[in-house]
Structure formats: structure tokens, C-alpha cells
C-alpha positions as MATLAB code, in Angstrom:
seq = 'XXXXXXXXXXXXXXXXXXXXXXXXXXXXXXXXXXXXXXXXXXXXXXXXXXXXXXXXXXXXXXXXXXXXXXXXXXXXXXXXXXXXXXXXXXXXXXXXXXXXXXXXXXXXXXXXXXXXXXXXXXXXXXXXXXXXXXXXXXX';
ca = [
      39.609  -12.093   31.111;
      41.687   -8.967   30.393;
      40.434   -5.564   32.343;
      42.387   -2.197   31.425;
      42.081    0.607   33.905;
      38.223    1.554   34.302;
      37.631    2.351   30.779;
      34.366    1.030   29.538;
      34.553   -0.946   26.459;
      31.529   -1.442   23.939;
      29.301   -0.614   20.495;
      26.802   -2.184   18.971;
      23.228   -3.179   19.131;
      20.399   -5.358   18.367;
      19.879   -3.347   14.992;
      21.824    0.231   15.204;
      25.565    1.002   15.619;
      26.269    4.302   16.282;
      29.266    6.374   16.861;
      29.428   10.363   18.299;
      30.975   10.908   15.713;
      31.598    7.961   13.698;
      34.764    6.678   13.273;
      34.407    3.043   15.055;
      33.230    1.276   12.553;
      30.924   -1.414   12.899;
      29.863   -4.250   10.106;
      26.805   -4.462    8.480;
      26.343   -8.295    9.105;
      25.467   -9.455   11.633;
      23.361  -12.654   13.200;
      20.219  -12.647   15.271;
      19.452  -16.000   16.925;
      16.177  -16.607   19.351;
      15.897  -19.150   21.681;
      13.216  -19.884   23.835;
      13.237  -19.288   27.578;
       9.859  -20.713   28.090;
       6.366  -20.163   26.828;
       6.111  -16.558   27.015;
       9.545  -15.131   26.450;
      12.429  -16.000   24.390;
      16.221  -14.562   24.269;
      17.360  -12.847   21.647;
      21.181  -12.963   20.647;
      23.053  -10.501   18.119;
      26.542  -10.920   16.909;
      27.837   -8.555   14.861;
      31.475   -7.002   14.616;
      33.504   -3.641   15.729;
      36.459   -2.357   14.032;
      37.981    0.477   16.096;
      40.835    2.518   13.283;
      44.161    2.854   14.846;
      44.057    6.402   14.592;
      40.528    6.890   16.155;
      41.107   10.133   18.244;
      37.291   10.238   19.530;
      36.585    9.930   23.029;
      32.878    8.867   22.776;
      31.550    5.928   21.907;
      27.932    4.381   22.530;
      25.275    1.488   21.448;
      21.686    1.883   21.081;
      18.983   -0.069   20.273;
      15.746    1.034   18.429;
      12.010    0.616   20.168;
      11.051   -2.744   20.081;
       9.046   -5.453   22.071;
      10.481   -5.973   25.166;
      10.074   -7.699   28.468;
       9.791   -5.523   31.530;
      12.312   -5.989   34.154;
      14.819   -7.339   31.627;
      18.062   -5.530   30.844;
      19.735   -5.974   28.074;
      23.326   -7.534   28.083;
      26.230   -6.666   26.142;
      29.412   -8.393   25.817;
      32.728   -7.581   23.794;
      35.326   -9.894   23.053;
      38.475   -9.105   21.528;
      40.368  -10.912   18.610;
      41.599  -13.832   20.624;
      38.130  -14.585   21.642;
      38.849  -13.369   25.387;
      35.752  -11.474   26.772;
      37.364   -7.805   27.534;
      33.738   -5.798   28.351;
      30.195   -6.524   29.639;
      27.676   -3.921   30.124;
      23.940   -3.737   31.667;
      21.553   -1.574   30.166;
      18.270   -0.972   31.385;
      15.010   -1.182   28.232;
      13.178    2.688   28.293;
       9.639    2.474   28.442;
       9.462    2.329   24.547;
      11.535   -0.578   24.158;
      14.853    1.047   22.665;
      18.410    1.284   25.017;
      21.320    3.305   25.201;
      25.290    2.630   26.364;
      27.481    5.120   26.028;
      31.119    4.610   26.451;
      35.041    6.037   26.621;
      37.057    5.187   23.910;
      40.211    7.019   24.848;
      40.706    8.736   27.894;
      43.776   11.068   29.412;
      45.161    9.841   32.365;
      46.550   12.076   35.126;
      50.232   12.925   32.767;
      47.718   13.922   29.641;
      48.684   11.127   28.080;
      45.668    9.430   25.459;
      45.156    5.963   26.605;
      43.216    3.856   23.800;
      40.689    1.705   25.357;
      40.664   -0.735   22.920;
      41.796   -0.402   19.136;
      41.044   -3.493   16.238;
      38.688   -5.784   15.705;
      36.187   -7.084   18.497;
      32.971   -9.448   18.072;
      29.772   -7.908   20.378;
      27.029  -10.004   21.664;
      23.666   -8.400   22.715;
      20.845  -10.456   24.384;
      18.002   -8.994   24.771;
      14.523  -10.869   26.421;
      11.717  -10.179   24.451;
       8.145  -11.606   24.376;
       8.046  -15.048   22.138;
       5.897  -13.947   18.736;
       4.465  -17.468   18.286;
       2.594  -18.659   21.602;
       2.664  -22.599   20.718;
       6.379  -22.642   21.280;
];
């Protein structure tokens, strides 16, 4: 697992990617799987893809997720893997009352020189799980 400096790594959500402002650019496509945990709540899985430009100069990055179903007491978990399939970020976000979640993160940041460090630049796959309640009770 790679780790560089205390930069947080991340984008993307269950079903919106968004960027203050937008230059990471994330896919369109993406996968939703559910699997059931047992009879009352099942874990939902999104894979979708980041592309982060080489010349990104933005600072700011973060993921959110719109209201949905939810189960209390369940945070959602998001996890970044670069292009060699090596997992390089993992974040914990707590739901809001209203089902929707928020992750904000540094793209670049200035060390102590003022040099720009990129945290991450390319292509990454993201992973969000999420527990929510199971829509069909007989499962």
C-alpha cells in the first residue's frame, strides 16, 4: 500500500462526482452491485473511475453522495486505488440525517519550501460501500 505525506486522496460517490471547481474528472460509468448482509440490510458497492489532468492546479477536491435510504450508524466507505491496482486512499464518512455524505479532500498542497506537491495525478478506480436497508424483505 503506497501512503504520500498526509495528503488525503479521493472523489467519487454512490451517484454524484463533484469537483470545487471541476477539473478532476470523473467517468460517467460506473457499476452498482448489492449484496445482502442479512435480512434487513444489504451493502451497496460503486465502482466508477477518476481521471485527475496532469496540469490540475486545484487544491480542492471532494465526494458527495445525494439523500438516499440509509442505515443509521453506518458510515460510508471509500476506497481509491491507483492504476496498478494498489489501494493508495480510504476514507470514513459519516450518512447526515437525510441520507446524503460529504468528503472533501487536498489535491495539491505546498509544503514548507512553497513547492506544489500533487497528491495524486492519472487514472484511479473508487469504490464506495454504502449499507442501506434491503428493498425486498424475502431476501
Amino acid at each position: 500500500m503506497k501512503t504520500k505525506s498526509s495528503i488525503f486522496l479521493a472523489v467519487i460517490a454512490s451517484f454524484a462526482v463533484l469537483m470545487f471547481p471541476s477539473e478532476i474528472i470523473a467517468e460517467t460509468s460506473e457499476t452498482t452491485t448489492i449484496t445482502p448482509i442479512n435480512e434487513e440490510i444489504s451493502l451497496q458497492k460503486t465502482v466508477t473511475t477518476m481521471i485527475v489532468p496532469e496540469d490540475n492546479t486545484l487544491p480542492w477536491g471532494f465526494v458527495t453522495g445525494s439523500a438516499s435510504e440509509y442505515v443509521e450508524r453506518h458510515p460510508v466507505i471509500i476506497q481509491f486505488f491507483d492504476e496498478a491496482e494498489d489501494l493508495v486512499h480510504v476514507a470514513q464518512v459519516d450518512v447526515k440525517g437525510d441520507g446524503s455524505y460529504e468528503y472533501k479532500f487536498r489535491v495539491t498542497n505546498i509544503d514548507e519550501n512553497g513547492t506544489v506537491e500533487k497528491a495524486f495525478e492519472g487514472e484511479y478506480t473508487v469504490m464506495v460501500y454504502r449499507v442501506i436497508p434491503n428493498q425486498n424483505h424475502l431476501v
